[in-house]
VEXDOPA-384657 format. One record per residue (C-alpha): residue in three letters; x, y, z; chain. Coordinates in pm, whole numbers, plus 50000, padded with zeros to 5 digits. Layout:
! residues N
(atom "ALA",(X,Y,Z),"A");
...
//
This chain:
! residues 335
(atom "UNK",(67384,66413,12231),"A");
(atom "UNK",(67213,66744,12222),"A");
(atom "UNK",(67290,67031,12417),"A");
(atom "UNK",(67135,67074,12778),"A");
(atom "UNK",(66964,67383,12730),"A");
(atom "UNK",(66859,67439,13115),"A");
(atom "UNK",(67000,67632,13379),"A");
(atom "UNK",(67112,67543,13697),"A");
(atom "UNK",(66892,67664,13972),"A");
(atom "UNK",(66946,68018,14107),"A");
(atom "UNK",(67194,68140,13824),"A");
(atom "UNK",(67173,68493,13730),"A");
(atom "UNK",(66988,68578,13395),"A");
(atom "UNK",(67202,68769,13226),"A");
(atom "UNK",(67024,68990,12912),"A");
(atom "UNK",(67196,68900,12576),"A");
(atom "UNK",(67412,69129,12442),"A");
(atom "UNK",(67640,69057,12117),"A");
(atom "UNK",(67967,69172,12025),"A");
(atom "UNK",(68017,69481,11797),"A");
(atom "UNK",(68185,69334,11505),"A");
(atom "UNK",(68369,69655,11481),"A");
(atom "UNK",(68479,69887,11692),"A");
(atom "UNK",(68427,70200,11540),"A");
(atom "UNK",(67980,70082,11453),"A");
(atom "UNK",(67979,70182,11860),"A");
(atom "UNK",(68035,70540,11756),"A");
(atom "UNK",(67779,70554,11526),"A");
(atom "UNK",(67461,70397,11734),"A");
(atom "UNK",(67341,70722,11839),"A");
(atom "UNK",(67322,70861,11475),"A");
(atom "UNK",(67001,70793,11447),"A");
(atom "UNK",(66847,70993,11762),"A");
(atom "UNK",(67092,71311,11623),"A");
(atom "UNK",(66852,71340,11362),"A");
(atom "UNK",(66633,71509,11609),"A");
(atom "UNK",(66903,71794,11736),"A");
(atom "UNK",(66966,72140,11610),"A");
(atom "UNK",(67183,72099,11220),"A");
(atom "UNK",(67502,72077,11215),"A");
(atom "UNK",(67774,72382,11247),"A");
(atom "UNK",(67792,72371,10899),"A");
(atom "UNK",(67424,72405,10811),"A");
(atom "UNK",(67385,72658,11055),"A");
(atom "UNK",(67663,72858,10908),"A");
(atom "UNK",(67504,72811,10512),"A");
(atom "UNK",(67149,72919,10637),"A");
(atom "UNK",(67295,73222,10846),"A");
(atom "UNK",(67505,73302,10537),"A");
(atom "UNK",(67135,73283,10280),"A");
(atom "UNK",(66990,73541,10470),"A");
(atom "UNK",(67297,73737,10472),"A");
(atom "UNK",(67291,73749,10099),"A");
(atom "UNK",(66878,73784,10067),"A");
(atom "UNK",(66911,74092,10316),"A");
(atom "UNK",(67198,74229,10121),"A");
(atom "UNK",(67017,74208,09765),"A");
(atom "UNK",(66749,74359,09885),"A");
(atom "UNK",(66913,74630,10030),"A");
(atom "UNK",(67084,74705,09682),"A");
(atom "UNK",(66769,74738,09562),"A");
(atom "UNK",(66687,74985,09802),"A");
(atom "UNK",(66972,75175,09786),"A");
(atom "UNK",(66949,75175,09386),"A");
(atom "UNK",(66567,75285,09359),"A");
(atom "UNK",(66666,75557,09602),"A");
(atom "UNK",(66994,75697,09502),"A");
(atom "UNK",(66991,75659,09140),"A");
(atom "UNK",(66857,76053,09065),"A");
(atom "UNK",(67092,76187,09262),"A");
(atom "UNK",(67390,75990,09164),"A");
(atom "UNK",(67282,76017,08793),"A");
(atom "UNK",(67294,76418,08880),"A");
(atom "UNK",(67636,76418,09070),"A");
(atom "UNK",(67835,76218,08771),"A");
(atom "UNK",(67678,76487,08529),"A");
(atom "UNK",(67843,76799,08747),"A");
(atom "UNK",(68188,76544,08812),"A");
(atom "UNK",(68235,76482,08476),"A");
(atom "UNK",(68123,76846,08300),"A");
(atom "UNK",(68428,77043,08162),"A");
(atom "UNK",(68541,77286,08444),"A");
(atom "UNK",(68634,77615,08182),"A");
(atom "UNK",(68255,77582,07985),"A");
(atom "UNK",(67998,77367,08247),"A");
(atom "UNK",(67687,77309,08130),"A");
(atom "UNK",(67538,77274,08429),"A");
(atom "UNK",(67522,77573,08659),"A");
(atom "UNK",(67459,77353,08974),"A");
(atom "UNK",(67207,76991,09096),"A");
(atom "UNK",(66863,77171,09078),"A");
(atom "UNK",(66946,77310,08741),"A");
(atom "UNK",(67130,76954,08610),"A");
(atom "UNK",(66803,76769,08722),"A");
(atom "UNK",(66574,76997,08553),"A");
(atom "UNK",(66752,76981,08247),"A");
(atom "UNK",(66786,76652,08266),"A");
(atom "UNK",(66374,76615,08300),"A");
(atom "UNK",(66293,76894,08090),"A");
(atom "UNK",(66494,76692,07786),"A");
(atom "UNK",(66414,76361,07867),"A");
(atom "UNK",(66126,76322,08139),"A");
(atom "UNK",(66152,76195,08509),"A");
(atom "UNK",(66262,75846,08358),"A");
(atom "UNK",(66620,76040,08227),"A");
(atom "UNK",(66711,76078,08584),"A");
(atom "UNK",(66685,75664,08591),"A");
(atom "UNK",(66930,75649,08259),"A");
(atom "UNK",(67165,75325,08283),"A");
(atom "UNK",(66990,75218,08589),"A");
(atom "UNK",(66957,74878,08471),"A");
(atom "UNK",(67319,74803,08543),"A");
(atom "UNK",(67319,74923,08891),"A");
(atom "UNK",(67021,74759,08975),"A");
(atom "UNK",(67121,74441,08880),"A");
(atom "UNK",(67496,74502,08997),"A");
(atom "UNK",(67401,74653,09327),"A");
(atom "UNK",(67237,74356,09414),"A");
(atom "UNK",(67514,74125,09363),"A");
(atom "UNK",(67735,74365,09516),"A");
(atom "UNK",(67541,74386,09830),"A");
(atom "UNK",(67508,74055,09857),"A");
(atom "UNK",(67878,74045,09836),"A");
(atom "UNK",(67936,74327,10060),"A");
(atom "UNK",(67651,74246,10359),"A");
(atom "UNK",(67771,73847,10346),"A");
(atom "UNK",(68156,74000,10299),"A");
(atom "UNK",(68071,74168,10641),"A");
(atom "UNK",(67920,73914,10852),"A");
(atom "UNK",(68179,73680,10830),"A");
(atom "UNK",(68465,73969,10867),"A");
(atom "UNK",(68292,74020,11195),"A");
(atom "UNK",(68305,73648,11312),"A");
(atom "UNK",(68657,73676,11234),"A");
(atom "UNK",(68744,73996,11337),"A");
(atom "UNK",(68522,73926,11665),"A");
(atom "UNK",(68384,74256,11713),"A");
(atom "UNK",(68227,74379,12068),"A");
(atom "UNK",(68074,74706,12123),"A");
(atom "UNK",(68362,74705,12394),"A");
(atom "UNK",(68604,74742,12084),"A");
(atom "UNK",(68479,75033,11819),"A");
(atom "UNK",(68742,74996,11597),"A");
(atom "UNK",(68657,74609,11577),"A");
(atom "UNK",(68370,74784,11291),"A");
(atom "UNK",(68620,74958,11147),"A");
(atom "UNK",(68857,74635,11086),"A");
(atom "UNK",(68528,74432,10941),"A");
(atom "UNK",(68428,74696,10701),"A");
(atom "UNK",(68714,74759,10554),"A");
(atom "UNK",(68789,74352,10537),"A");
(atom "UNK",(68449,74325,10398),"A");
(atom "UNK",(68479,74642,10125),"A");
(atom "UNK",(68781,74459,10001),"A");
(atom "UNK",(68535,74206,09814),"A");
(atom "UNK",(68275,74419,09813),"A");
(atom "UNK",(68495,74637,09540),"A");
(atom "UNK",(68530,74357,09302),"A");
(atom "UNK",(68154,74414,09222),"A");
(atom "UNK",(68112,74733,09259),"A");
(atom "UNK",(68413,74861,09035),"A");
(atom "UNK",(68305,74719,08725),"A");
(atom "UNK",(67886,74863,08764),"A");
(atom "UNK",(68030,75203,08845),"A");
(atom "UNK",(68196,75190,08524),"A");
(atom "UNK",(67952,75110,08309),"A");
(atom "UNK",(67732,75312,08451),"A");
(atom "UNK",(67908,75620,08448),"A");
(atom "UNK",(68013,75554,08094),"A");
(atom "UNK",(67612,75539,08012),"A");
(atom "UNK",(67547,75827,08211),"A");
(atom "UNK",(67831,76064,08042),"A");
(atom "UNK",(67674,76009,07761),"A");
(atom "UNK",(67429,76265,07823),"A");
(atom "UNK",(67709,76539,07905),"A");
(atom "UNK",(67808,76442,07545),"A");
(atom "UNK",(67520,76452,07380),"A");
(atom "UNK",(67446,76850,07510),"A");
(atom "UNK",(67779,76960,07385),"A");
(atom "UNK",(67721,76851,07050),"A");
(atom "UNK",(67368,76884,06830),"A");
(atom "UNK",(67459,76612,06643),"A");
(atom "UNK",(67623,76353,06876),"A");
(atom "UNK",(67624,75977,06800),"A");
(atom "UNK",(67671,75760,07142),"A");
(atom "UNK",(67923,75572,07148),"A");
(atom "UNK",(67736,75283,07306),"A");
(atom "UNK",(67392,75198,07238),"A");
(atom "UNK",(67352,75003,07532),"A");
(atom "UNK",(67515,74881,07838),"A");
(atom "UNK",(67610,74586,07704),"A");
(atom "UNK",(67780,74678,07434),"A");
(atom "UNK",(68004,74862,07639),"A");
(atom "UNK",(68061,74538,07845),"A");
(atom "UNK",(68165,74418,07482),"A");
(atom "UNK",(68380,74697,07380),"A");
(atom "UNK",(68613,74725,07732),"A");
(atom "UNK",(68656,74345,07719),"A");
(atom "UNK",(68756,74372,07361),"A");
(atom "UNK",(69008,74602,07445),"A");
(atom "UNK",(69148,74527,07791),"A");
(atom "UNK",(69024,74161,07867),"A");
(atom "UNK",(68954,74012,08204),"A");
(atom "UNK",(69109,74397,08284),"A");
(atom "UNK",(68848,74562,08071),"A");
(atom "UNK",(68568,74595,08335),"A");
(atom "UNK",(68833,74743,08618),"A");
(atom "UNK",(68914,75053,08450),"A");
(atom "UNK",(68965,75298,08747),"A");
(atom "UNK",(68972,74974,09014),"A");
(atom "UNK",(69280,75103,09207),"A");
(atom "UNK",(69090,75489,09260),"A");
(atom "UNK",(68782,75235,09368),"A");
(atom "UNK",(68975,75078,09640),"A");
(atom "UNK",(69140,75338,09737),"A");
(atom "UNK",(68849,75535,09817),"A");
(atom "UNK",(68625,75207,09924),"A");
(atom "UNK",(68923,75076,10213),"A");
(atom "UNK",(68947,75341,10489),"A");
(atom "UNK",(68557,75488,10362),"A");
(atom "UNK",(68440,75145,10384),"A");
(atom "UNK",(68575,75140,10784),"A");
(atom "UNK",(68412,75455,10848),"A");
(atom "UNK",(68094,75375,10715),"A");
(atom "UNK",(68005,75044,10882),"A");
(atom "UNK",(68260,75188,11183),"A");
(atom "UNK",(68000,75472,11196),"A");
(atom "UNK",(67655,75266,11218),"A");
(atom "UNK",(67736,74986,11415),"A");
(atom "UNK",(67866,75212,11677),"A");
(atom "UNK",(67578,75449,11674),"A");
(atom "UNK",(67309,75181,11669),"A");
(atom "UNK",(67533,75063,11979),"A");
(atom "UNK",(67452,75398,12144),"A");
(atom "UNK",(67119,75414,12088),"A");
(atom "UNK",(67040,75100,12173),"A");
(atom "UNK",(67251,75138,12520),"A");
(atom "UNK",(67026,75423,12594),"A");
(atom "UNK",(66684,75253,12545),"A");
(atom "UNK",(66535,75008,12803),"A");
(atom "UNK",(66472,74788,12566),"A");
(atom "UNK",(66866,74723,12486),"A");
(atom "UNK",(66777,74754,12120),"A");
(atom "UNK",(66777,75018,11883),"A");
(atom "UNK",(66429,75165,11740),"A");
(atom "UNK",(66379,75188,11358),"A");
(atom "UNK",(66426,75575,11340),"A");
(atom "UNK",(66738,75521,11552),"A");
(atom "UNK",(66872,75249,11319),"A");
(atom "UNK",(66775,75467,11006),"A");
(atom "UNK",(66951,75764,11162),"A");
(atom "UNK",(67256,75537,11261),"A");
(atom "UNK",(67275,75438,10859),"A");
(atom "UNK",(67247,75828,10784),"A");
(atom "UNK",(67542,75927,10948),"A");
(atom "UNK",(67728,75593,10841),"A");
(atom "UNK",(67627,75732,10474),"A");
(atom "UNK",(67711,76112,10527),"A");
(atom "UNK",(68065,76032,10690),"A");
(atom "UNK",(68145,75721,10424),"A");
(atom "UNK",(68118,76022,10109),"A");
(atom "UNK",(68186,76369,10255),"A");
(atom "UNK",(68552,76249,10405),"A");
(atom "UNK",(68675,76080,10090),"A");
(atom "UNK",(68477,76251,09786),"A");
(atom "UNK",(68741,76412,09575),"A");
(atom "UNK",(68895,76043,09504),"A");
(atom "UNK",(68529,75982,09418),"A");
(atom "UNK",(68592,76261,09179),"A");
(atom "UNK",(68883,76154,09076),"A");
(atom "UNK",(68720,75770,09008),"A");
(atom "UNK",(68466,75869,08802),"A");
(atom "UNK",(68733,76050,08557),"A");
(atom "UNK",(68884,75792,08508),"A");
(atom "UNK",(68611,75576,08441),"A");
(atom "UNK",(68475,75799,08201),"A");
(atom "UNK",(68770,75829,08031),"A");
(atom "UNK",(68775,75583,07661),"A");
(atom "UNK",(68699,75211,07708),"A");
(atom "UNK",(69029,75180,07479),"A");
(atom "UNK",(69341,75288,07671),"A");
(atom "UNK",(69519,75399,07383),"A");
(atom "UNK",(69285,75726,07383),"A");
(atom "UNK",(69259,75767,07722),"A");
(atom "UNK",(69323,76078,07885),"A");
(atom "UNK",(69481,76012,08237),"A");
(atom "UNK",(69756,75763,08225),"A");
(atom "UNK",(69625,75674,08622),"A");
(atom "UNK",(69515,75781,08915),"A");
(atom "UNK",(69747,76066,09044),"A");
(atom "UNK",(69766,76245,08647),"A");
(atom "UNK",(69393,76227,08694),"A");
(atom "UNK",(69425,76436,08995),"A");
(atom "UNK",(69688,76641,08881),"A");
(atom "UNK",(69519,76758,08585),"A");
(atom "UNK",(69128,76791,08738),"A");
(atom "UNK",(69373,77010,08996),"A");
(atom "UNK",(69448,77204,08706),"A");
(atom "UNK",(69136,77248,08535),"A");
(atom "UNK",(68972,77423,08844),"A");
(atom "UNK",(69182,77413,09167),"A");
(atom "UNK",(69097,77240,09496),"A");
(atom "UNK",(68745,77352,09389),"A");
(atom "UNK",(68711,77097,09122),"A");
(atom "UNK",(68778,76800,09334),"A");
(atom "UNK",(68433,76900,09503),"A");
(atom "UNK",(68231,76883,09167),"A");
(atom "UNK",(67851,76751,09220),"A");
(atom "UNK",(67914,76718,09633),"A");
(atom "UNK",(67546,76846,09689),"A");
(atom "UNK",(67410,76603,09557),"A");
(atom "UNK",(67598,76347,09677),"A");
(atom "UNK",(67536,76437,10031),"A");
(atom "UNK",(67182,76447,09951),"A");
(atom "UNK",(67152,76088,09817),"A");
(atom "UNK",(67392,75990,10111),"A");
(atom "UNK",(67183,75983,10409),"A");
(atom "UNK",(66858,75853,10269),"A");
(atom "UNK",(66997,75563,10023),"A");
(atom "UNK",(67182,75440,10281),"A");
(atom "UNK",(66980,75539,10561),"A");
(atom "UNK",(66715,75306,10364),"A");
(atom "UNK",(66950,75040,10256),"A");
(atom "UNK",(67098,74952,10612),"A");
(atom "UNK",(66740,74972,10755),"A");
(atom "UNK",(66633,74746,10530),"A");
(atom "UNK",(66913,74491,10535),"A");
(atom "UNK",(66928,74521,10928),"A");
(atom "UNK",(66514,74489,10960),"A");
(atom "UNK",(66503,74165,10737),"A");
(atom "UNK",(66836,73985,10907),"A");
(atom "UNK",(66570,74099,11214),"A");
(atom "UNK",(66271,73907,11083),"A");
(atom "UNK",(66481,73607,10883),"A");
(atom "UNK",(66594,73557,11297),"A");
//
């Protein structure tokens, strides 16, 4: 007969509840209220490393729009022949420079560096952030900067090496071109040049001069970053606010700037002879980086590896006074 379907007075009522077919679907019944809490580790991390890389482009471009002058003057005094210079100092380089080919000469072959400088900053600021999550830095620890910036300038070189290159070679050029009337560049563009050194060197062709790049670029790059973390950590210890003001943070990337080029600039020197030297290495000049120094040594003394320093120092602090600003004031705003 059919099933008695009442229940016996004063039995408890008992809510139905039916078996999880598998063990494991228990785990997942909450998934759908998780949709409401903060992303995951992993998101967080992607969206902390975007604005990383937006900050860092845009401080390239910063850095690039500022700099470019004086770093287009500075490779024309490194690179001049020490026994018959052409250029008597920066002031009379730049004028030359403008009097022959406008303000716009003092931009020549900025199109690579504008374009590289923002991949290598990218590289560099997002290089950075996570050297300092794994380095763990503390303002308790100075040298924790140091370690980070030097992790950090360790990718940040395979960028940067091949633009310097490429734009020094487009800037020397113009040395060229005032030693002889009738002088035929070598390269009509930038890209051609990108041809001609893969042509002859390969995946090796755009790191001409890479081992004078990192050698200047690992213990500079800790001193520059070492520099302005620390002294935006001293300002910022002496405000009430427990922050450091924009002037403060500008000054901070200043000195980070000044210190990062006047310690380490004759194997800057050095660097940008040998990347001005011939694309193709059988016509090179220096066979590396120590017969570069050698013979600039010989050329003019101790006094040669200090070619174009002005200028240098001059571009320092501002560029990068600028750049840092910038890439620390949007990271700011991005939150």
């Amino acid at each position: 007969r059919g099933w008695d379907t009442k229940m016996p007075v004063g039995a408890p009522i008992v809510a139905y509840q039916p078996r999880a077919r598998f063990h494991a679907g228990a785990a997942a019944l909450p998934f759908a209220a998780s949709a409401a809490e903060p992303p995951s580790a992993f998101n967080a991390t992607l969206v902390r490393s975007a604005k990383d890389v937006f900050a860092g482009t845009m401080g390239g471009v910063t850095v690039t729009l500022l700099g470019h002058p004086f770093d287009t003057v500075k490779v024309l005094l490194q690179t001049q022949p020490a026994n018959n210079p052409i250029y008597k100092g920066p002031l009379d380089a730049a004028s030359k420079v403008v009097k022959a080919e406008g303000f716009a000469g003092l931009y020549k072959g900025v199109t690579s560096p504008l374009a590289g400088q923002m991949f290598f900053r990218a590289t560099l600021f997002f290089g950075y952030a996570r050297a300092k999550e794994f380095v763990g830095v503390s303002p308790d620890d100075p040298l924790s900067y140091c370690r980070a910036g030097a992790l950090a300038w360790v990718a940040g070189s395979l960028f940067e090496s091949p633009i310097d290159l490429y734009k020094s070679q487009w800037q020397s050029q113009i040395i060229k071109a005032k030693q002889t009337a009738n002088y035929v560049p070598e390269f009509k563009s930038v890209g051609e040049c990108v041809k001609a050194s893969i042509k002859h060197s390969g995946i090796r062709g755009p790191y001409q001069g890479f081992g004078a790049t990192l050698t200047r670029n690992l213990p500079a790059g800790a001193i520059y970053f070492g520099v302005f973390e620390n002294a935006k950590n001293y300002f910022a210890s002496r405000n009430e606010s427990g922050t450091a003001t924009d002037l403060q943070i500008m000054a901070a990337g200043g000195l980070g700037g000044f210190f990062y080029w006047s310690l380490f600039y004759p194997v800057d020197v050095i660097k940008s002879a040998m990347m001005t030297d011939k694309i193709d290495p059988t016509k090179r000049q220096y066979k590396g980086f120590l017969d570069a120094g050698s013979q600039l040594m010989k050329q003019g003394g101790i006094k040669r590896l200090y070619a174009g320093l002005v200028p240098c120092l001059l571009r320092a602090s501002p560029a990068n006074a600028g750049m840092l600003f910038t890439v620390d004031k949007i990271k700011q705003m991005l939150g």
